[in-house]
N, CA, C and O of each residue as an XYZ file, in Angstrom:
744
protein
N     -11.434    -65.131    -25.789
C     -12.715    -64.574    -25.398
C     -12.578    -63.047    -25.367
O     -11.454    -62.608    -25.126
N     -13.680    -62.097    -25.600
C     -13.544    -61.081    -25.559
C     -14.637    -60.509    -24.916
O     -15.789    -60.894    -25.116
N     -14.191    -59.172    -23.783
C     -15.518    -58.435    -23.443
C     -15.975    -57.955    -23.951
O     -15.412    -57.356    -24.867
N     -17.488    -57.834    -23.730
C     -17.888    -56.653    -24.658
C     -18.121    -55.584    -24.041
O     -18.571    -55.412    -22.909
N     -17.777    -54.812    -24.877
C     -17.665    -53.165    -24.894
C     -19.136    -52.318    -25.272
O     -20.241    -52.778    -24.986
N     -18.963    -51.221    -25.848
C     -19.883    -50.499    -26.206
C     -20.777    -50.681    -27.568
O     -20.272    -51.074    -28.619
N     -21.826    -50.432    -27.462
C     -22.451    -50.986    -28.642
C     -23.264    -49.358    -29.383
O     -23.795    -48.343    -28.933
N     -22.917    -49.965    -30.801
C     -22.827    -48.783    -31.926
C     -24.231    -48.946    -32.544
O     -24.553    -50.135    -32.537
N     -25.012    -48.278    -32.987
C     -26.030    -48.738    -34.053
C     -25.221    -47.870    -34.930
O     -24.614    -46.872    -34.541
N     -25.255    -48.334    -36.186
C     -24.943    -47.798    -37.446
C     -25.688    -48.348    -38.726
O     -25.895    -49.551    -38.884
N     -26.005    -47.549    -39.467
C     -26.290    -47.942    -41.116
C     -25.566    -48.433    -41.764
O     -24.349    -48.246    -41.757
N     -26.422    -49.449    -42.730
C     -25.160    -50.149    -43.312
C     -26.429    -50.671    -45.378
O     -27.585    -51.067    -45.524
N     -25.584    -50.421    -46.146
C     -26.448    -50.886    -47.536
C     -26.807    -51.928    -47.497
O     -26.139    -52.710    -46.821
N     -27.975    -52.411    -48.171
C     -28.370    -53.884    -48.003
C     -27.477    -54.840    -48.773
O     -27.516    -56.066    -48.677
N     -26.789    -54.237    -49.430
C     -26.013    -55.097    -50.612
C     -24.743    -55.866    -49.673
O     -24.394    -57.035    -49.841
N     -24.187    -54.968    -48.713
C     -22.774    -55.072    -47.480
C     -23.794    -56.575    -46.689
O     -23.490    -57.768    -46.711
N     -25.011    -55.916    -46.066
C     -25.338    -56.444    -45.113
C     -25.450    -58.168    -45.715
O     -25.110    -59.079    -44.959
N     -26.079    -58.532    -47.466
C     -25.894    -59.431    -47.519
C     -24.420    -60.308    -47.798
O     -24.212    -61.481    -48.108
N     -23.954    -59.705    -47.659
C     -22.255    -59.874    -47.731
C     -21.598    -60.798    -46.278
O     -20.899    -61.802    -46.143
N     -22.277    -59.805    -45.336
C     -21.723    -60.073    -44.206
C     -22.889    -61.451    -44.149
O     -22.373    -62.567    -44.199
N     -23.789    -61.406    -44.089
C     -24.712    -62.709    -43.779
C     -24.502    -64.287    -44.379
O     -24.883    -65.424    -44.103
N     -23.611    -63.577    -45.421
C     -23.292    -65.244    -46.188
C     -21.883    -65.708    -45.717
O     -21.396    -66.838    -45.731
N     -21.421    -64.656    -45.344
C     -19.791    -65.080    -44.917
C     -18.969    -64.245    -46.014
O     -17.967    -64.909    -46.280
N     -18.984    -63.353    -46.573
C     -17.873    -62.893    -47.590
C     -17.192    -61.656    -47.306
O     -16.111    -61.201    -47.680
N     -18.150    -61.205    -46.508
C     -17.531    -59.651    -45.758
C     -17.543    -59.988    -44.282
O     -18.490    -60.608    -43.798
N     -16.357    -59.532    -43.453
C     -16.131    -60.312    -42.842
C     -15.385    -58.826    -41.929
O     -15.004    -59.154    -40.806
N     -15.257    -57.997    -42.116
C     -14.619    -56.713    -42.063
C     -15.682    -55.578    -41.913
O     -16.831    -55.858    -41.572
N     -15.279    -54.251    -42.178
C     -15.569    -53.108    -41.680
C     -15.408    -51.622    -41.780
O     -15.392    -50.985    -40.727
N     -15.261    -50.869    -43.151
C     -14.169    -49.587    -43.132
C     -15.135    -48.682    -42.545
O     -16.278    -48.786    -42.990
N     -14.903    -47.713    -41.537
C     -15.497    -46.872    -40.906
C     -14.294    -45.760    -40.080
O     -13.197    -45.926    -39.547
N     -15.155    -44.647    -40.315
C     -14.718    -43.121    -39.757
C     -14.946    -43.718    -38.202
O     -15.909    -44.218    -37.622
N     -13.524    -43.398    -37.818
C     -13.322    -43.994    -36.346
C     -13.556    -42.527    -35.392
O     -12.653    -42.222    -34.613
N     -14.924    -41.552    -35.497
C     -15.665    -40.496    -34.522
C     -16.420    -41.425    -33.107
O     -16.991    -40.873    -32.166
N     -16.301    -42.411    -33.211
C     -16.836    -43.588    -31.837
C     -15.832    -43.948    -31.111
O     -16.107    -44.188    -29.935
N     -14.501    -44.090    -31.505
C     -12.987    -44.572    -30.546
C     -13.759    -46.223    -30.385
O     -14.021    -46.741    -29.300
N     -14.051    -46.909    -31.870
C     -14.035    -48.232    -31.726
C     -12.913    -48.977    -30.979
O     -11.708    -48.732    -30.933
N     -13.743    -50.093    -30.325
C     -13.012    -50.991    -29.447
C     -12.951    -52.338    -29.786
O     -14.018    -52.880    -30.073
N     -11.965    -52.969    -29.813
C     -12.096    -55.271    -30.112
C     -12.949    -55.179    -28.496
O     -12.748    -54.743    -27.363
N     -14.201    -56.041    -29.432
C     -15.426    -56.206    -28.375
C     -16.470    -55.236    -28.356
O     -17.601    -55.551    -27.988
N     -16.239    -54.315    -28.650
C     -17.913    -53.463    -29.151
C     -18.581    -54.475    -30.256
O     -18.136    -55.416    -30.913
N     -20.198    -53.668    -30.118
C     -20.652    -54.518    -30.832
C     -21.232    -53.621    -31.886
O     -21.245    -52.429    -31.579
N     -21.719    -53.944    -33.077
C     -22.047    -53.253    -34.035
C     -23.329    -53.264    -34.897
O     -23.483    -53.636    -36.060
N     -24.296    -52.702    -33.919
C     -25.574    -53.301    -34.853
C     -25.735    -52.173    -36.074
O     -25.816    -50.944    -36.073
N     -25.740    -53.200    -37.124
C     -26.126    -52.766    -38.848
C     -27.100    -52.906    -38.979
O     -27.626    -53.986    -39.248
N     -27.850    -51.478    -38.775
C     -29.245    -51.798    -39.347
C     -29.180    -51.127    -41.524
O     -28.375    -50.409    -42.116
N     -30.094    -51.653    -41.861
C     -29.467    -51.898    -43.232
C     -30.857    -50.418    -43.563
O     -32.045    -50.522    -43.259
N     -30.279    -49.327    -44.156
C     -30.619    -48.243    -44.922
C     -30.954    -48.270    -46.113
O     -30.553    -49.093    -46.935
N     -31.839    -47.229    -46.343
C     -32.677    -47.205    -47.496
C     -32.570    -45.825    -48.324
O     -33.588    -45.156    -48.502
N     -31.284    -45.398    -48.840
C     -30.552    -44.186    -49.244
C     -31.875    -43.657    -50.097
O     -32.178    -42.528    -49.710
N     -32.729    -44.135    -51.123
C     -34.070    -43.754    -51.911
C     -34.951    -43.177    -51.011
O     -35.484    -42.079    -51.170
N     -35.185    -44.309    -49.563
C     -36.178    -43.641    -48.738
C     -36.230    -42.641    -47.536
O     -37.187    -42.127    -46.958
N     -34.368    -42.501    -47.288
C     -34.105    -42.262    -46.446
C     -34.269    -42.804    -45.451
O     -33.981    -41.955    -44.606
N     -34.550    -43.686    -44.959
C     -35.198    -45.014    -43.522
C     -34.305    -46.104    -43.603
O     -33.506    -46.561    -44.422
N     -34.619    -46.302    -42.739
C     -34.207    -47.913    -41.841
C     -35.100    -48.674    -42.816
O     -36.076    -48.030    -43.198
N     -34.941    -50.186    -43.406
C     -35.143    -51.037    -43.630
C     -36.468    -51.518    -41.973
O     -35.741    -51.996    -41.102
N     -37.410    -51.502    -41.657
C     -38.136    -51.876    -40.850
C     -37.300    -53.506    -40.344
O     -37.333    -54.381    -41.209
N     -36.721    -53.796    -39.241
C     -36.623    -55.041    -38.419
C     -35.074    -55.585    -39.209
O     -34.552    -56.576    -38.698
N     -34.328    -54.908    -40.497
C     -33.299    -55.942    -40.603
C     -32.242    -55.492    -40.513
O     -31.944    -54.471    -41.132
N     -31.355    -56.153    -39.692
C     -30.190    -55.476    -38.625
C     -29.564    -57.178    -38.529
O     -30.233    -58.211    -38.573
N     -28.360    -57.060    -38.415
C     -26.844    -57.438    -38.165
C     -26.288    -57.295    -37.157
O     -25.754    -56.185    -37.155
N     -26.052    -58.017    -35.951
C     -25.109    -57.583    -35.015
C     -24.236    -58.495    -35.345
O     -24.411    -59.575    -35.908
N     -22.401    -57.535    -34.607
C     -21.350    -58.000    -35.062
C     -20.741    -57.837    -34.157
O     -21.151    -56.901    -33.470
N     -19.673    -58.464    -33.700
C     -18.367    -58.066    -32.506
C     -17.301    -57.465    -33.371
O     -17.352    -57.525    -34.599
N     -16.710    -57.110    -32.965
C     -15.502    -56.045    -33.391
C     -13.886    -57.043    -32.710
O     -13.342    -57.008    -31.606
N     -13.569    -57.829    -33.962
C     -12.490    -59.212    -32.895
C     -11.487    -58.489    -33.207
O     -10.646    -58.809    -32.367
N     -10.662    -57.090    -34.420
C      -9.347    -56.767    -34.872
C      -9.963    -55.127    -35.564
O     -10.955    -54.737    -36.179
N      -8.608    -54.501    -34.981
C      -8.776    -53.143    -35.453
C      -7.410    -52.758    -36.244
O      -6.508    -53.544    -35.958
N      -7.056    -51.817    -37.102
C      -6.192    -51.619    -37.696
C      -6.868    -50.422    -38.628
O      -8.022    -50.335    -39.045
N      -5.517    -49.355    -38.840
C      -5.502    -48.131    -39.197
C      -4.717    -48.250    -40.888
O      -4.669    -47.338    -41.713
N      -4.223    -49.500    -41.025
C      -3.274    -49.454    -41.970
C      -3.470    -49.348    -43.139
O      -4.227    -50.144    -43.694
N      -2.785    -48.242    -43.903
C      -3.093    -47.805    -45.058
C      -5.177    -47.123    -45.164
O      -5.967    -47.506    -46.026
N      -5.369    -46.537    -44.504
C      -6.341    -46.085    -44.332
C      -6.233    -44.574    -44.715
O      -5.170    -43.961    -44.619
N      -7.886    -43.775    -45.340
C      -7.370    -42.284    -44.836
C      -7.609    -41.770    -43.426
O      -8.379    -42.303    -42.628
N      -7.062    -40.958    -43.249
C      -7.080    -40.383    -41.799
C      -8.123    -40.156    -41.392
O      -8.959    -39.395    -41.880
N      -8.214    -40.913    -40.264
C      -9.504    -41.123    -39.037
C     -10.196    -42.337    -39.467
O     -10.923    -42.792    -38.584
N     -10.186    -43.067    -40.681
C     -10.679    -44.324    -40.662
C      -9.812    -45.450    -39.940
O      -8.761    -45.392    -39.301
N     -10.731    -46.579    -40.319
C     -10.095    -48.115    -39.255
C     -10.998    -48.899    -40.334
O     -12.049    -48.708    -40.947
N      -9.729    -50.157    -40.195
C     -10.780    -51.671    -40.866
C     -10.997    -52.436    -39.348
O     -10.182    -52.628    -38.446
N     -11.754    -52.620    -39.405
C     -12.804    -53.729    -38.470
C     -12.683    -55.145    -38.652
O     -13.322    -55.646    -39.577
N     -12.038    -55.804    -37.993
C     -12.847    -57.369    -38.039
C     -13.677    -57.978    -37.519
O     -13.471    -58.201    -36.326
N     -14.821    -58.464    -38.054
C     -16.164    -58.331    -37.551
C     -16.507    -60.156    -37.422
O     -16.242    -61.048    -38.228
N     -17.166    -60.220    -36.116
C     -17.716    -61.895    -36.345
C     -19.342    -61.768    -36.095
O     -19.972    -61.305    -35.144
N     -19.744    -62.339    -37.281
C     -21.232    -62.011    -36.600
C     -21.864    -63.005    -35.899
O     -21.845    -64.199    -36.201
N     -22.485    -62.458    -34.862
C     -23.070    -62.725    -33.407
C     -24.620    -63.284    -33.806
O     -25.079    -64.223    -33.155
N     -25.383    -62.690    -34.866
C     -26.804    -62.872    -35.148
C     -27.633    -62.092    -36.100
O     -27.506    -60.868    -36.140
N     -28.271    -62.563    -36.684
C     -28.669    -61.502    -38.419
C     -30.361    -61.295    -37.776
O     -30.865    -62.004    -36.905
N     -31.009    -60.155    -38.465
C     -32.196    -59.814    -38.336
C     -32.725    -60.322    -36.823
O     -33.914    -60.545    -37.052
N     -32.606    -60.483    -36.073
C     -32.824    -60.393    -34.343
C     -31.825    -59.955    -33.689
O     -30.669    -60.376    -33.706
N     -32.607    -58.455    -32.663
C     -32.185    -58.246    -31.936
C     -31.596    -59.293    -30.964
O     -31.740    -60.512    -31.058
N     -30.816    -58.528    -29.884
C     -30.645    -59.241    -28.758
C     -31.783    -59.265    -27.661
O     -31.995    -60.225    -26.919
N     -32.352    -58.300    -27.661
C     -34.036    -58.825    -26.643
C     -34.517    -59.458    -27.331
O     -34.672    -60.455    -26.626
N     -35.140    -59.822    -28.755
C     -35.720    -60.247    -29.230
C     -35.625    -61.664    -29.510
O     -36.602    -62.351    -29.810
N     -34.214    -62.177    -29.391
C     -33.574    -63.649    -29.200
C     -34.245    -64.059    -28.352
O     -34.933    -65.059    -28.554
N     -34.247    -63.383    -27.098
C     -34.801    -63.888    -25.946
C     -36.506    -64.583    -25.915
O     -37.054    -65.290    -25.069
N     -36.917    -64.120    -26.997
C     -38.347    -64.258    -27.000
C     -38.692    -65.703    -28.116
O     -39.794    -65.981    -28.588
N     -37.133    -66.609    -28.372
C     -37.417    -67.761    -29.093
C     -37.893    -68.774    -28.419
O     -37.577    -69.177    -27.300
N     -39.078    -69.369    -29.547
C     -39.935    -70.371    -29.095
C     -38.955    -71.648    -28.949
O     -37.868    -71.703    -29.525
N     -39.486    -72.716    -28.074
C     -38.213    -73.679    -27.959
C     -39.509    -75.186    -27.803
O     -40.080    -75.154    -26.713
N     -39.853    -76.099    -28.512
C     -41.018    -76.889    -28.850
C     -40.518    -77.980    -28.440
O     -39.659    -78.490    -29.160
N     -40.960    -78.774    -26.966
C     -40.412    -79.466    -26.432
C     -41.489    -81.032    -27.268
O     -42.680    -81.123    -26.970
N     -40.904    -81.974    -28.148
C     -41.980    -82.599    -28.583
C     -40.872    -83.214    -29.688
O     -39.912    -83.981    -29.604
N     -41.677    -82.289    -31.021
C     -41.197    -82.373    -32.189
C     -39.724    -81.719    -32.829
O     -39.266    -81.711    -33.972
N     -39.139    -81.093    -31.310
C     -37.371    -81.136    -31.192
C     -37.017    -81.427    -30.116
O     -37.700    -81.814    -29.167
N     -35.764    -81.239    -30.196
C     -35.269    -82.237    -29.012
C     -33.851    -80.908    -28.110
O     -33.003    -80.333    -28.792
N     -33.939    -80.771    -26.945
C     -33.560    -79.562    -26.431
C     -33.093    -80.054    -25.428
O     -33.711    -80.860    -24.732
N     -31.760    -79.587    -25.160
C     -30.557    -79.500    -24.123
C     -30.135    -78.491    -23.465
O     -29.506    -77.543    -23.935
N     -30.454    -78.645    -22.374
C     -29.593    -76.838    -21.379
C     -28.447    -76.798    -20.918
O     -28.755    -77.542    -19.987
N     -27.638    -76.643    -20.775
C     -26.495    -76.354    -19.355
C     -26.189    -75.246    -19.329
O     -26.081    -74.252    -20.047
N     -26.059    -75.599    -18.319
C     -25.229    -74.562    -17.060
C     -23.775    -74.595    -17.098
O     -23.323    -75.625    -16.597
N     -22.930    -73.799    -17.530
C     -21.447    -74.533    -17.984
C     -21.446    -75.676    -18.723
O     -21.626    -75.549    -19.934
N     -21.258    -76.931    -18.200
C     -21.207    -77.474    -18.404
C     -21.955    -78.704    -17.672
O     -21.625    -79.797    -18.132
N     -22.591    -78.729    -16.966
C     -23.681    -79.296    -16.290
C     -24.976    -79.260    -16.790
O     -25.719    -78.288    -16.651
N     -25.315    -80.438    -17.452
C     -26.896    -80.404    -18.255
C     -28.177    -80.349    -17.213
O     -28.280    -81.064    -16.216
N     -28.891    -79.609    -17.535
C     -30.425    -79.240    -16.387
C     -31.028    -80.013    -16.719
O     -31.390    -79.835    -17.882
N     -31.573    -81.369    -16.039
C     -32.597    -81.870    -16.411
C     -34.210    -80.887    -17.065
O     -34.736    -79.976    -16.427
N     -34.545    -81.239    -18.002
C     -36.158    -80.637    -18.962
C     -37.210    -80.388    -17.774
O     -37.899    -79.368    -17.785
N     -37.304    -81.209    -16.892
C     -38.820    -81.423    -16.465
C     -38.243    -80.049    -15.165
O     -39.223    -79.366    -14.871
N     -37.498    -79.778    -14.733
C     -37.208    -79.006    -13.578
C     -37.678    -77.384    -14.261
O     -37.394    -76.453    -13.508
N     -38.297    -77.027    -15.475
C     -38.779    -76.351    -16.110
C     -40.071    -75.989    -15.872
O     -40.612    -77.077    -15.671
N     -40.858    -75.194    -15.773
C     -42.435    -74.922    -16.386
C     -42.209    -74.821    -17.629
O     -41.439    -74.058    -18.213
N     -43.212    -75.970    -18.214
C     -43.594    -75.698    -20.203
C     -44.767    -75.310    -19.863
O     -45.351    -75.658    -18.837
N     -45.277    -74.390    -20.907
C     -46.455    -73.888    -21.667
C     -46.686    -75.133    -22.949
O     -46.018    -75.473    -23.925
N     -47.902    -75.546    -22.395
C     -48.931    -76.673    -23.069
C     -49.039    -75.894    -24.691
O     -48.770    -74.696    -24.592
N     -49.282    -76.208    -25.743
C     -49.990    -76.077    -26.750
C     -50.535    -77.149    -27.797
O     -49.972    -78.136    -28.271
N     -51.920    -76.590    -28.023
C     -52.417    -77.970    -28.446
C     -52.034    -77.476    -30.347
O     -52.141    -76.389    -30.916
N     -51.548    -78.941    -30.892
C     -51.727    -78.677    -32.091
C     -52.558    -79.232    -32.825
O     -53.482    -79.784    -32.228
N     -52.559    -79.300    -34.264
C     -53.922    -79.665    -35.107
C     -54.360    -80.905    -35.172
O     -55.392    -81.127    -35.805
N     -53.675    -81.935    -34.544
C     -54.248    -83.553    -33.971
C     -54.495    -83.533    -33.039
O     -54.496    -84.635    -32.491
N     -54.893    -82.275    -32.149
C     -55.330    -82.707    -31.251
C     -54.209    -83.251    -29.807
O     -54.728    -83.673    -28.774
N     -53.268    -83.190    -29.900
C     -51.937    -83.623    -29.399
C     -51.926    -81.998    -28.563
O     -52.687    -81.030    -28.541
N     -50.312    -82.437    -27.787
C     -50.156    -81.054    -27.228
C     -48.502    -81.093    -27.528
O     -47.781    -82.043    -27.832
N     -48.246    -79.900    -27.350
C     -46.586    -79.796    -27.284
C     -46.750    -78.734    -26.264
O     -47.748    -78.050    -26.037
N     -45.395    -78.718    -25.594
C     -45.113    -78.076    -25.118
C     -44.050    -77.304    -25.251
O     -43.198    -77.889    -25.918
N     -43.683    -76.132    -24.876
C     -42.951    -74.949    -25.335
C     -42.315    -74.222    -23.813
O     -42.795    -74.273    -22.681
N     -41.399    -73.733    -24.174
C     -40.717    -72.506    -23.414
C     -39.918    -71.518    -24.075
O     -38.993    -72.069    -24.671
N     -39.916    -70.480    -24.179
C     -39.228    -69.861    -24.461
C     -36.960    -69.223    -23.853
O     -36.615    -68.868    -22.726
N     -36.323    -69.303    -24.726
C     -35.000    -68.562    -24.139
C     -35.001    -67.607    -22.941
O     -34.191    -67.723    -22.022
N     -35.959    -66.643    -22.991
C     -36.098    -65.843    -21.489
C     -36.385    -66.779    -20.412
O     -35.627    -67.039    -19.478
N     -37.919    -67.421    -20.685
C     -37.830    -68.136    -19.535
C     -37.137    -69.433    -19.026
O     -37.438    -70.021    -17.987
N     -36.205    -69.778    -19.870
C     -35.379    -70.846    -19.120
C     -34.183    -69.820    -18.347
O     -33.730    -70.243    -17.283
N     -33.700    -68.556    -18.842
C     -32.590    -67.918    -18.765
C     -33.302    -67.278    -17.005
O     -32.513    -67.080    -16.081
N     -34.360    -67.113    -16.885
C     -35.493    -66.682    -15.592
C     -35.062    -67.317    -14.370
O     -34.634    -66.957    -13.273
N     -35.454    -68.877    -15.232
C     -35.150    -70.126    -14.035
C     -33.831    -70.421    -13.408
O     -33.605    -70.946    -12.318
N     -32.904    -69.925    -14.426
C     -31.098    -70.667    -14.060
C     -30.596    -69.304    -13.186
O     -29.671    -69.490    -12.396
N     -31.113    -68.073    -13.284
C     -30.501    -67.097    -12.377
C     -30.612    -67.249    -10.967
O     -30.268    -66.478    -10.072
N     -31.082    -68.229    -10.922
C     -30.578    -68.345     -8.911
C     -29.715    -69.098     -8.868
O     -29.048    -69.153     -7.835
N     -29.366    -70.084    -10.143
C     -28.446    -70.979     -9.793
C     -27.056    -70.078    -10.735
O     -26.265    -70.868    -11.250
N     -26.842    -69.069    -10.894
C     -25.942    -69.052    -11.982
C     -25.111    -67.956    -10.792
O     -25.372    -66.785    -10.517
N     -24.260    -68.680    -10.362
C     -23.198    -68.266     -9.105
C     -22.295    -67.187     -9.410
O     -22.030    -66.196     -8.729
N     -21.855    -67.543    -10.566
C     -20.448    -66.499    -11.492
C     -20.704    -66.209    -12.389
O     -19.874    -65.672    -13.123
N     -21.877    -66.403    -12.744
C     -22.422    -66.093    -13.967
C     -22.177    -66.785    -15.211
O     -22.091    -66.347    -16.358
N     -22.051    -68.343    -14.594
C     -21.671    -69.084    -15.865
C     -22.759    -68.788    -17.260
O     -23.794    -68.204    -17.584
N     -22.183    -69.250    -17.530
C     -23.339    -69.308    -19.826
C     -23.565    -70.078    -19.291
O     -22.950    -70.710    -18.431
N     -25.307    -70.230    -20.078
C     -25.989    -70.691    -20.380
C     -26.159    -71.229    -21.871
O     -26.389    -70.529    -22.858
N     -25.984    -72.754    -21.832
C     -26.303    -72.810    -23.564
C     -27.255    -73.747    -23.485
O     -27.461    -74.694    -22.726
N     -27.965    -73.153    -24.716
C     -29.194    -74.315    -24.847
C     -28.862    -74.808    -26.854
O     -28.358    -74.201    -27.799
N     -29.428    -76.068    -26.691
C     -28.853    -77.043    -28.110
C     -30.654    -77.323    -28.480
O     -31.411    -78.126    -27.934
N     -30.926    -76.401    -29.524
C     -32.376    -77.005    -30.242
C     -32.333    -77.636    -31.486
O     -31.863    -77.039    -32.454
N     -32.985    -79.345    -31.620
C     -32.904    -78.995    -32.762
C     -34.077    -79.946    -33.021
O     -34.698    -80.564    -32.157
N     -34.267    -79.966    -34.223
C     -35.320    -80.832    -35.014
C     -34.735    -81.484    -36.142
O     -33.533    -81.359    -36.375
N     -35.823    -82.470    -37.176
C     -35.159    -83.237    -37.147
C     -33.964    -82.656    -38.566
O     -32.847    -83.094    -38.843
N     -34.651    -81.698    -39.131
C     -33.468    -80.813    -40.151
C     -32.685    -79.980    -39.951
O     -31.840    -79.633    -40.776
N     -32.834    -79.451    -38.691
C     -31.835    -78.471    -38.461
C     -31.654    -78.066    -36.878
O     -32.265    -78.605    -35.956
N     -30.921    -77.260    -36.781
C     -30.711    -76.750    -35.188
C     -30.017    -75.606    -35.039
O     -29.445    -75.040    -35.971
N     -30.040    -75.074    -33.454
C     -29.138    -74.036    -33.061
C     -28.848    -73.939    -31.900
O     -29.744    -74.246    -31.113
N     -27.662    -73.536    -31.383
C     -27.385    -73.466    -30.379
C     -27.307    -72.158    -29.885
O     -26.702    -71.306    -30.536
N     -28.049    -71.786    -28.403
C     -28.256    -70.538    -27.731
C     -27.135    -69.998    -26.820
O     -26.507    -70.914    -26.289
N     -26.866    -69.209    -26.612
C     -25.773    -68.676    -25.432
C     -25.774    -67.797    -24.930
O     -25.365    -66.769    -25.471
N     -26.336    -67.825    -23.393
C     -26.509    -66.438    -22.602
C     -25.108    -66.208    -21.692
O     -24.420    -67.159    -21.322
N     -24.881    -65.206    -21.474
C     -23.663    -64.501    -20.525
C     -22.523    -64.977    -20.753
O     -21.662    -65.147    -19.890
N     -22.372    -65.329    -22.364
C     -20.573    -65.328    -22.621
C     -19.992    -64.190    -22.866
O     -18.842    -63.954    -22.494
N     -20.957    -63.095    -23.727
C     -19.847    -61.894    -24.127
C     -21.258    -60.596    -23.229
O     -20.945    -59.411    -23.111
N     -22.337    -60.981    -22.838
C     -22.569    -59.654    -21.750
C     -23.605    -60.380    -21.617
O     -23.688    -61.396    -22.308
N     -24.801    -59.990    -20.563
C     -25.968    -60.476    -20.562
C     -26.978    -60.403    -21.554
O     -27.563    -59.320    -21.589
N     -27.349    -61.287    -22.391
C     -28.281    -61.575    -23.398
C     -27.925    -62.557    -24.219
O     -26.830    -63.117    -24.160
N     -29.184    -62.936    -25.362
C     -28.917    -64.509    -25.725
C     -28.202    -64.514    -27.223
O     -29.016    -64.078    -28.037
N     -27.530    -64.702    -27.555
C     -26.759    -65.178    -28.385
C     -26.959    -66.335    -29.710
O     -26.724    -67.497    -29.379
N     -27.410    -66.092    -31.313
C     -26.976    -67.703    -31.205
C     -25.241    -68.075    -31.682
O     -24.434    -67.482    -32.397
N     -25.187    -69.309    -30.910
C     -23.652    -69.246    -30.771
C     -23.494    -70.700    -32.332
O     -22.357    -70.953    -32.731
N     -24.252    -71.162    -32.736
C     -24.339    -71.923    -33.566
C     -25.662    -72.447    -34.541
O     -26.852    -72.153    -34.432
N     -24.950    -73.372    -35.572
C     -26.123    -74.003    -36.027
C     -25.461    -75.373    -36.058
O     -24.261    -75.637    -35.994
N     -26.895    -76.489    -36.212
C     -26.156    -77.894    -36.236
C     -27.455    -78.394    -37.650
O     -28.399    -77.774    -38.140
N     -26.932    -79.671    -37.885
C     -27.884    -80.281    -39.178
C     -29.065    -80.857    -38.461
O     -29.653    -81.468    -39.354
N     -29.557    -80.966    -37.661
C     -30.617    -81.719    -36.826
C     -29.857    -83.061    -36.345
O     -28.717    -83.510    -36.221
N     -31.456    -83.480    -36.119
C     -30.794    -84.856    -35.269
C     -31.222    -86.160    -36.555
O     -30.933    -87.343    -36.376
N     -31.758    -85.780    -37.493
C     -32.241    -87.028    -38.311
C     -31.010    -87.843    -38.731
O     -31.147    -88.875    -39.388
């Protein structure tokens, strides 16, 4: 496990960023003027060298798991990077819809599952006329802070019936995480 440390925004080409998103770049060469740390985090927001700008909303965060100087030029470092979550922020995780109905959703607390109904859902009606109900990652993360003693994680397991993900608040600092994906439940 690692703490986390300080967090960097940096630019990064869109060509790297899809690199890192598929799994092939996995690393990091950078002018070490920050005194990088294993456990900072590294948000890549992806640059637009033609426009000079930020790419509007698409960003990379990464942990920093291995550092090394070797065979480098002076003042650089290679990075080993695990990524944490592509194009969402970390507030912005917080704001995932979670559709209690047509997926099927698990909380704990460590390791202690929260019963669903000990929740407020937000009703929504859909186009039959039916309702689902919803909560969002903040507000379950709202509800467990009176019970969260040491600050255990929080993980929540969503999935439907093609796919899924798993959420994780307060393993590497406060905010939500996704810590996985699964194939659904079909």
């Amino acid at each position: 496990m690692y703490q986390i440390g300080k967090r960097h925004k940096l630019k990064i080409l869109e060509k790297y960023y899809n690199d890192i998103l598929n799994g092939t770049k996995t690393f990091e060469i950078r002018k070490n003027d920050r005194n990088f740390q294993v456990g900072d985090v590294l948000s890549l927001h992806v640059w637009d060298p033609e426009e000079n700008e930020f790419k509007s909303g698409i960003k990379a965060d990464v942990r920093i798991v291995y550092i090394t100087d070797f065979e480098q030029k002076e003042g650089y470092v290679v990075l080993g990077i695990d990524l944490l979550n592509a194009e969402e922020s970390f507030e912005e995780l917080g704001d995932t819809v979670l559709y209690r109905g047509p997926g099927e959703i698990k909380i704990f607390l460590d390791d202690k599952l929260i019963p669903l109904d000990d929740f407020k859902w937000t009703a929504d009606p859909d186009d039959s006329g039916g309702l689902y109900e919803f909560i969002t990652l903040n507000e379950i993360k709202q509800y467990l802070e009176s019970y969260r003693l040491n600050e255990e994680v929080i993980y929540v397991w969503y999935e439907t019936p093609l796919t899924g993900f798993i959420y994780q608040y307060g393993n590497y600092g406060e905010y939500w995480t996704k810590h996985g994906e699964t194939r659904g439940f079909a």
